[in-house]
C-alpha positions in Angstrom: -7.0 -17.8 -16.3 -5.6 -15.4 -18.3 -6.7 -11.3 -19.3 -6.2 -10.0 -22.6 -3.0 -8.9 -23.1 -1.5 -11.8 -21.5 -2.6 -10.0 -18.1 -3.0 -12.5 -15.0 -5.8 -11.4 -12.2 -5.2 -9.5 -9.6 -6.0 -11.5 -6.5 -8.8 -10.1 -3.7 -6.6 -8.7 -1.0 -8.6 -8.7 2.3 -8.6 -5.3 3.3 -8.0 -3.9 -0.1 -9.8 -1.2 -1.5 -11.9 -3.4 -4.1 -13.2 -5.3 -1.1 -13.6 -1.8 1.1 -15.9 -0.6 -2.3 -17.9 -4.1 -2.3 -18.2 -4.4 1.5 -19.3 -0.4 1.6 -21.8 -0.8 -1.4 -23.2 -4.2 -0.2 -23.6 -2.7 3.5 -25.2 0.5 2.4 -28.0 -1.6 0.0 -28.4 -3.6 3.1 -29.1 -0.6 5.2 -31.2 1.0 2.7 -33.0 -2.2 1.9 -34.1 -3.2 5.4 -34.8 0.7 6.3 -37.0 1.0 3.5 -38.8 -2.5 4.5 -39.3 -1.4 7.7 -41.0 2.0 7.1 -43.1 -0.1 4.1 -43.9 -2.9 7.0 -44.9 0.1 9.7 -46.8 2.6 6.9 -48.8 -0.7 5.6 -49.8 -1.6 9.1 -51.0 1.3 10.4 -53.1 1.8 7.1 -54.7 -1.6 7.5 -55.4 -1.4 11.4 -56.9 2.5 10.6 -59.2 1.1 8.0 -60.2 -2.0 10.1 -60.7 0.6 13.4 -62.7 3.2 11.0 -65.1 0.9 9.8 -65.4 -1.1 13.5 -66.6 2.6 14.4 -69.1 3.2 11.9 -70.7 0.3 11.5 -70.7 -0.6 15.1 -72.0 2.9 16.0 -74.6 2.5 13.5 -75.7 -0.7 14.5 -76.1 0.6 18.3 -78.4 3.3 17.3 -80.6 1.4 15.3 -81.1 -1.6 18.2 -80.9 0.8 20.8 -84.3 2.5 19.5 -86.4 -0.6 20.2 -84.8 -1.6 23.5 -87.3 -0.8 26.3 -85.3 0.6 30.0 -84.9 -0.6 32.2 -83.7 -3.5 30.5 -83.4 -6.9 32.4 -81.3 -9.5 31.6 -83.7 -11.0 28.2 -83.9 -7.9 26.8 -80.5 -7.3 27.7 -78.9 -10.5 26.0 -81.4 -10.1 23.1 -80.0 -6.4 22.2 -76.4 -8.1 22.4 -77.1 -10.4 19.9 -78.9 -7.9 17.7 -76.3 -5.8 17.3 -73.5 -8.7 17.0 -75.7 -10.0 14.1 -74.6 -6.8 11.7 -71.2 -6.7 12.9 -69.8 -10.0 11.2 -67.7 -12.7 13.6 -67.6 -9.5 16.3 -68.8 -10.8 19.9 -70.5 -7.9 21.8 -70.8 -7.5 25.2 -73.6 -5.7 27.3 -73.3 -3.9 30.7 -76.0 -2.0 32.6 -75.0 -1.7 36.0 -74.4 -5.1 37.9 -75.7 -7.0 34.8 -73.9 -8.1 32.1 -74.9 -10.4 29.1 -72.6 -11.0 26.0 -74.1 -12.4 22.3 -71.8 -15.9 23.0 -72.2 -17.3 26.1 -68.1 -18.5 25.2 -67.1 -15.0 24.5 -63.7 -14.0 26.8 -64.8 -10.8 28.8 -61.6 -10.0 30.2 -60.9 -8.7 26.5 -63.0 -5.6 27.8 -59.9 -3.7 30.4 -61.0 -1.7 33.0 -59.4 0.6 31.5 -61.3 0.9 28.6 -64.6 0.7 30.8 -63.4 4.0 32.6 -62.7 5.8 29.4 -66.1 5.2 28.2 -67.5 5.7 30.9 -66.1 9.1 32.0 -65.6 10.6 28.3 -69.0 9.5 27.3 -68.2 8.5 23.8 -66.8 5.9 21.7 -63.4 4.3 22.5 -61.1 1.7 21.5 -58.4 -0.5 22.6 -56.1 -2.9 20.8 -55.4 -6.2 22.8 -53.7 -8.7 22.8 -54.8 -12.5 24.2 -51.9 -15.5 23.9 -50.9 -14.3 20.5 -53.7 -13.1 19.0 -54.8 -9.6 18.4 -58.1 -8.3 19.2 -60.2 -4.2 18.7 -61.9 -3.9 20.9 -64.5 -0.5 21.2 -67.2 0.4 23.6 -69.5 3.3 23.6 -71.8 4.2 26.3 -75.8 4.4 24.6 -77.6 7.2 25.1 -81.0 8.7 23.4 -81.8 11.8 22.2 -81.8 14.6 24.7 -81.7 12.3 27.4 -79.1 12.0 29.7 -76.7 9.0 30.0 -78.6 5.5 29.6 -75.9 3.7 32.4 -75.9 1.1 28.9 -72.4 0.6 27.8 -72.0 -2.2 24.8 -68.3 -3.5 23.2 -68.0 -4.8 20.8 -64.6 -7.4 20.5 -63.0 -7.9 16.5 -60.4 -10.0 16.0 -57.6 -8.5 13.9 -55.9 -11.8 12.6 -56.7 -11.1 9.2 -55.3 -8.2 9.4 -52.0 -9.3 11.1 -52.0 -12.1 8.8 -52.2 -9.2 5.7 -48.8 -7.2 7.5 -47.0 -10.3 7.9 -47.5 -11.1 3.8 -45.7 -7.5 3.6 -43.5 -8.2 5.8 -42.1 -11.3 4.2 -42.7 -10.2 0.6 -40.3 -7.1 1.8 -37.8 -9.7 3.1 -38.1 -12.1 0.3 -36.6 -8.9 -1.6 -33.7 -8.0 0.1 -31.6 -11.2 -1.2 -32.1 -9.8 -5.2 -31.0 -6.3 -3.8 -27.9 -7.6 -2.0 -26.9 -9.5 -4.8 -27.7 -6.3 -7.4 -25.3 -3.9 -4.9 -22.6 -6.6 -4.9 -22.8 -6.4 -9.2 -22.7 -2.9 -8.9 -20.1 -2.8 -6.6 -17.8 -4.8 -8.8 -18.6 -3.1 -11.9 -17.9 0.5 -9.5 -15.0 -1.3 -8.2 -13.2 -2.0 -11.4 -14.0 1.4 -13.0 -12.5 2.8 -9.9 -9.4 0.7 -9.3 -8.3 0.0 -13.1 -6.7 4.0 -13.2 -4.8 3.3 -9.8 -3.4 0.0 -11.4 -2.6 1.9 -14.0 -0.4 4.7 -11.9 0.9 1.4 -9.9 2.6 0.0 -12.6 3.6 3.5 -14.1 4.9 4.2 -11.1 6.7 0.8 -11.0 8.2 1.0 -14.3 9.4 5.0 -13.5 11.5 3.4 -10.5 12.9 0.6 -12.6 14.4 3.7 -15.0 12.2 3.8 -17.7 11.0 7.6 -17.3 8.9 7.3 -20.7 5.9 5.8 -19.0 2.6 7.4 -19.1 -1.1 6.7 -17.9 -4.1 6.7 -19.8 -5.9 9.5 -19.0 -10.0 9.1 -18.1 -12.4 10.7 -19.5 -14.1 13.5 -17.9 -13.1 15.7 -15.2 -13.1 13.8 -12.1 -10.7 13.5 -9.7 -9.0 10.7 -11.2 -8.6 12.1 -14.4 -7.2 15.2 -12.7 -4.5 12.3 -10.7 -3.6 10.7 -14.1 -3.8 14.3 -15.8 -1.2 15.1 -12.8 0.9 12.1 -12.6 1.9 12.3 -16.6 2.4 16.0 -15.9 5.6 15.0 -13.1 6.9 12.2 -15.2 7.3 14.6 -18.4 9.0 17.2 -15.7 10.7 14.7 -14.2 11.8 13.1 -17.7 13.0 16.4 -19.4 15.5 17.1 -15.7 16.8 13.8 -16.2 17.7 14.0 -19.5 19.2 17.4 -18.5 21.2 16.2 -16.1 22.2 13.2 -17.9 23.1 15.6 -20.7 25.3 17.8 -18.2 26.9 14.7 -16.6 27.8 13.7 -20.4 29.4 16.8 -21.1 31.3 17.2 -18.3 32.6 13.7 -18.0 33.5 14.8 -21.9 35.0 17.9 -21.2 37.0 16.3 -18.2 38.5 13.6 -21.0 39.2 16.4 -23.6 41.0 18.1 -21.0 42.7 15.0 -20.0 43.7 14.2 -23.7 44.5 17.7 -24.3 47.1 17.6 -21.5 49.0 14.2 -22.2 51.5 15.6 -25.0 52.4 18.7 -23.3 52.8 16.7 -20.1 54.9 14.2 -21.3 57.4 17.1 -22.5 57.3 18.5 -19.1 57.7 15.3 -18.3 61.1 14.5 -20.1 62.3 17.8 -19.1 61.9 17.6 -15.6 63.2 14.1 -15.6 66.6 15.3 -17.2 66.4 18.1 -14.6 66.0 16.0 -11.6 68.6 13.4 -12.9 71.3 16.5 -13.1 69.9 17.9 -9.9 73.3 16.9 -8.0 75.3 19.3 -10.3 72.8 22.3 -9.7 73.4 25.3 -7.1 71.3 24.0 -3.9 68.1 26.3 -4.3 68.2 25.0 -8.2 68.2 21.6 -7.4 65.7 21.6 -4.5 63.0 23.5 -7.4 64.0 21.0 -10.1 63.4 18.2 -8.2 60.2 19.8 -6.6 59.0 20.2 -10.2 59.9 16.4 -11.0 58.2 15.4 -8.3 54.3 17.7 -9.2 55.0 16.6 -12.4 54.9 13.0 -12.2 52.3 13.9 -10.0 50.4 15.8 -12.2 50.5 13.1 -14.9 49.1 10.2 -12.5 46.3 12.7 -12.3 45.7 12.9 -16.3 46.0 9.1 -16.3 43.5 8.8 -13.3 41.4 11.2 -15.1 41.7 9.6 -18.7 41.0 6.0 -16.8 37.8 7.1 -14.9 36.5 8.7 -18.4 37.4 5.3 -20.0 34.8 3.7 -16.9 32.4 6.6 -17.3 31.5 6.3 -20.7 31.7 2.0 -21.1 34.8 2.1 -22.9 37.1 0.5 -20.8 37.5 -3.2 -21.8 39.3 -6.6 -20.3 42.1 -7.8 -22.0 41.9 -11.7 -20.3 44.4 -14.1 -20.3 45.7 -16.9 -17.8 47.2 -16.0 -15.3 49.4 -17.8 -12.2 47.4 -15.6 -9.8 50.2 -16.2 -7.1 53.1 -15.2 -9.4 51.0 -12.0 -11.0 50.5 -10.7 -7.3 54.4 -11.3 -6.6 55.2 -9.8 -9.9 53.0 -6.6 -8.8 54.8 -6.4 -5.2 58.6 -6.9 -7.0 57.6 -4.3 -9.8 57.7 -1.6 -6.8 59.8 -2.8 -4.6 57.3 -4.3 -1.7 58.6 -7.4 -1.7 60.2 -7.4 2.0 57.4 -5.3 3.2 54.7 -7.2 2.6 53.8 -11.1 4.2 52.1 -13.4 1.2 50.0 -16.0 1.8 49.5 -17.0 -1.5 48.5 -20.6 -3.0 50.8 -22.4 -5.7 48.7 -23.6 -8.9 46.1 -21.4 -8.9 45.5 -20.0 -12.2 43.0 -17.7 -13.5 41.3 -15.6 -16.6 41.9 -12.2 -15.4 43.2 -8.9 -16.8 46.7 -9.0 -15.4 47.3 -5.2 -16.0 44.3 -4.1 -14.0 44.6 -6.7 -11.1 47.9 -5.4 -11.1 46.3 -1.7 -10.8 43.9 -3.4 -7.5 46.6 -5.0 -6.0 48.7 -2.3 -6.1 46.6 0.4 -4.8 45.5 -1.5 -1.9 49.1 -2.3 -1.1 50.1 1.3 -1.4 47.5 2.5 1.0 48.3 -0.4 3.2 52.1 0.6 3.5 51.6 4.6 3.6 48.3 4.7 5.6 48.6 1.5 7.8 51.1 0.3 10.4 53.0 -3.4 9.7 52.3 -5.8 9.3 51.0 -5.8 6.1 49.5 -9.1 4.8 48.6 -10.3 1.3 46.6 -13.5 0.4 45.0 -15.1 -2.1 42.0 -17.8 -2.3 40.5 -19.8 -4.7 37.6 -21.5 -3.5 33.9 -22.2 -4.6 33.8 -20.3 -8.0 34.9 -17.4 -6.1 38.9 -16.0 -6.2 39.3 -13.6 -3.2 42.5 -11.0 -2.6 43.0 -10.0 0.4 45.3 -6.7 1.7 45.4 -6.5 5.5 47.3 -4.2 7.7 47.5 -3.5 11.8 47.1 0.3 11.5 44.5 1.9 13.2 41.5 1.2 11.0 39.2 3.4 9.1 36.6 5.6 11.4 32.8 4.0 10.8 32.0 7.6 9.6 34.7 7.1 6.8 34.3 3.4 5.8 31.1 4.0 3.4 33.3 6.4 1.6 36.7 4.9 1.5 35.6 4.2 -2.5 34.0 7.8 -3.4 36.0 9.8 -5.7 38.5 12.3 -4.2 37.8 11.8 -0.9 40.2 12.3 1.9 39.6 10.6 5.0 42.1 13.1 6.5 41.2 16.5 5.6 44.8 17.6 6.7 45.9 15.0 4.1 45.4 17.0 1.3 48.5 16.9 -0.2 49.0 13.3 -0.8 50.6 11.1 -3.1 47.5 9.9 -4.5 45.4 11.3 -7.3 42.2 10.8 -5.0 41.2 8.0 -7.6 43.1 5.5 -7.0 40.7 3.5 -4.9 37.7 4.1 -7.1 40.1 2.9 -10.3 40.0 -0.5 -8.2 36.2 -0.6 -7.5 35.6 -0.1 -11.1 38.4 -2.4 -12.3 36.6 -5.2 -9.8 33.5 -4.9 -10.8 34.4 -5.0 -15.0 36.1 -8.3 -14.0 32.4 -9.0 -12.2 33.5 -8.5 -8.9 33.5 -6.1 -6.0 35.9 -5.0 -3.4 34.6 -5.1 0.2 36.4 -2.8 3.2 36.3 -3.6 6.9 38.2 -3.1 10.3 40.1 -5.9 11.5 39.5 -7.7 15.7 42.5 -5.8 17.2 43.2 -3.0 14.7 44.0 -2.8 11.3 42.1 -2.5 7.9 41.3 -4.9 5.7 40.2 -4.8 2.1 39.2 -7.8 -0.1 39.0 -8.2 -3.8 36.2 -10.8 -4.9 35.5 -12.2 -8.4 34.6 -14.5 -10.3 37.5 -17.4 -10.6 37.4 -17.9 -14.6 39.3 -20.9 -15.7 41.1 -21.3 -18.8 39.1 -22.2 -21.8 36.3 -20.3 -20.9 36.9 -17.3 -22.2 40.1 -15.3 -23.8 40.2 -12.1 -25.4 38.7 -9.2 -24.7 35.5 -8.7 -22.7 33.2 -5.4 -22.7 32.8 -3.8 -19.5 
């Protein structure tokens, strides 16, 4: 099933929050529910057994009084048994039992005297007035009130009569309640569960919302806003907040991004700017250094010192030019095929490594690369090999898989663990004491970047038994696949 807006459903997690919110709304209408039965159950059946005790009292106590006027004492058991029954006949289905001191008599001859407790005996008996007790006999529930009869002005007769109800229809009413209250909780559980969805949704739908704002912010796109609720709750005030940071967070981005632009531009202005008067510098101190042998001593150690910053000077500007060309996307392959074996050899020959360096390198294999900047790899991880490492110094090729791999190897003493995630940072030294060096700084991250336009990547690790290793990896592009130029 699909939402609108082409918007699949969120699955119930267990232990989520929208099944916290149900499972907290559903458990507090549960609580409520069966709280509120019970009060209804215990407020309905002390009404009905106070109304059933209150008119037990009156009309039992007016139905004494008016027997107890004709009954002549001392009674003896006939006159005795004929009161009971006169005063059970106004009380309904109520038996009523007689006691004058060792005689008693009931109105049924089947009625259950143990109903009538001693201790209900005693209270009449030494209170002198009306009392009642509620039994209970194998399930059934039974009032049961005595009063002790006594005649005007006179004192106590020794005639106590009780008089034993049964309160069924009463329990029977309570239990009606009862389930009726019961019978209701199933609609209330199932309205709280509604509710809770319905809450549930209105809660969660802002925090999806700043989710998947906060999703797309990570993935780059700093543009992304929240709807903000209505009203003034907290969640409005979170969404009110959250588009607040991204807009900050937005406009310092774009500044930066803004700074980084202009310096990366100034840094190939400068670059540009320097390249004609350098190359006259250039010429100059090349003629300089080539007459150096014909100078007095101290003229010819300075013009071949200035020679020598000079050409070091310009790698810099080209470094610089080159890293501006990566910076800003303009750099660009220029592919062709290649016999990767004989462009490696070529690169070693150009500068003279030739002797220095053992090859391992397979005949045949022929790839689309950029010649002029595997050239540019190869040759600054041979250059750091030879100056940096110890002998000897290996370089292979392999063409396996989809995958061409170049790898430079040396049995120096490796690279520190602290250094290793830096050897491709710009400018960084892992000697401090090395600072004037040969290098520009640049030259390893001019390989990284001229890997990864090719699609590749250039990986750095210590060798078992000493030595560093570095290995170029790309793509192997075959001819007829593609020629000409490809963006970076």
């Amino acid at each position: 099933m699909r939402l609108p807006g082409g918007r699949s459903p969120r699955p119930w997690v267990w232990g989520g929050l929208r099944v916290r919110l149900v499972v907290a709304f559903v458990l507090v209408a549960l609580v409520s529910a069966v709280t509120a039965t019970g009060l209804a159950y215990r407020e309905s059946r002390t009404a009905v057994l106070e109304r059933k005790q209150d008119a037990v009292r009156t009309d039992f106590k007016n139905r004494v009084d008016q027997v107890a006027a004709d009954l002549a004492m001392p009674p003896d058991e006939v006159s005795l048994t004929r009161f009971a029954v006169s005063v059970a006949d106004g009380l309904g289905d109520a038996v009523v039992v007689a006691r004058y001191r060792s005689l008693t008599v009931s109105s049924d001859a089947s009625a259950d005297r143990s109903l009538i407790t001693s201790a209900l005996r005693t209270a009449v008996r030494e209170h002198n007035r009306m009392s009642l007790q509620r039994v209970e006999r194998h399930g059934s529930p039974y009032l049961v009130a005595g009063t002790p009869v006594t005649f005007a002005s006179g004192p106590p007769s020794g005639l106590d009569v009780f008089a034993v109800t049964s309160l069924r229809a009463e329990q029977d009413d309570t239990a009606a309640i009862l389930d009726s209250a019961r019978d209701g909780l199933l609609p209330v559980v199932l309205l709280a569960t509604v509710l809770a969805l319905l809450a549930a949704r209105t809660v969660l739908r802002p925090v999806r919302e700043l989710g998947r704002a906060t999703r797309r912010h990570a993935a780059g796109d700093l543009t992304s806003r929240v709807e903000t609720p209505r009203g003034r709750d907290e969640l409005a005030e979170l969404a009110r907040d959250f588009n607040g940071t991204a807009q900050a967070l937005e406009a310092s981005v774009t500044e930066l991004r803004e700074q980084e632009a202009r310096a990366r531009r100034f840094v190939a202005d400068v670059s540009h700017e320097l390249r004609t008067p350098l190359a006259a510098m250039t010429m100059v101190a090349t003629v300089l250094d080539e007459d150096a042998e014909r100078l007095p001593p101290d003229a010819a150690r300075a013009a071949r010192t200035v020679s020598a910053e000079t050409a070091r000077l310009a790698r810099l500007v080209d470094d610089l030019m080159e890293m501006s060309r990566f910076d800003s996307g303009a750099a660009r392959l220029t592919l062709g095929e290649v016999d990767l074996a004989e462009t490696l050899r070529g690169t070693l020959a150009l500068r003279g490594w030739t002797g220095r360096v053992e090859c391992r390198l397979p005949e045949g294999v022929r790839a689309v690369v950029d010649a002029r900047r595997i050239d540019v790899v190869v040759a600054n991880l041979v250059g750091n090999a030879l100056r940096h490492g110890a002998p000897p110094v290996s370089l292979t090729a392999r063409a396996a898989g989809g995958q061409v791999s170049v790898e430079v190897a040396d049995r120096g003493p490796g690279l520190p663990p602290e250094v290793l995630p830096h050897v491709f940072d710009r400018f960084y030294k892992a000697d401090s004491a090395r600072t004037r060096s040969e290098g520009s700084g640049l030259g390893t991250a001019i390989a990284l970047e001229n890997a990864r336009l090719h699609g590749g990547t250039i990986e750095v690790a210590n060798r078992d038994g000493g030595g560093a290793v570095f290995t170029l990896r790309m793509p192997w592009r075959r001819a007829g696949a593609t020629d000409g130029e490809v963006g970076a």
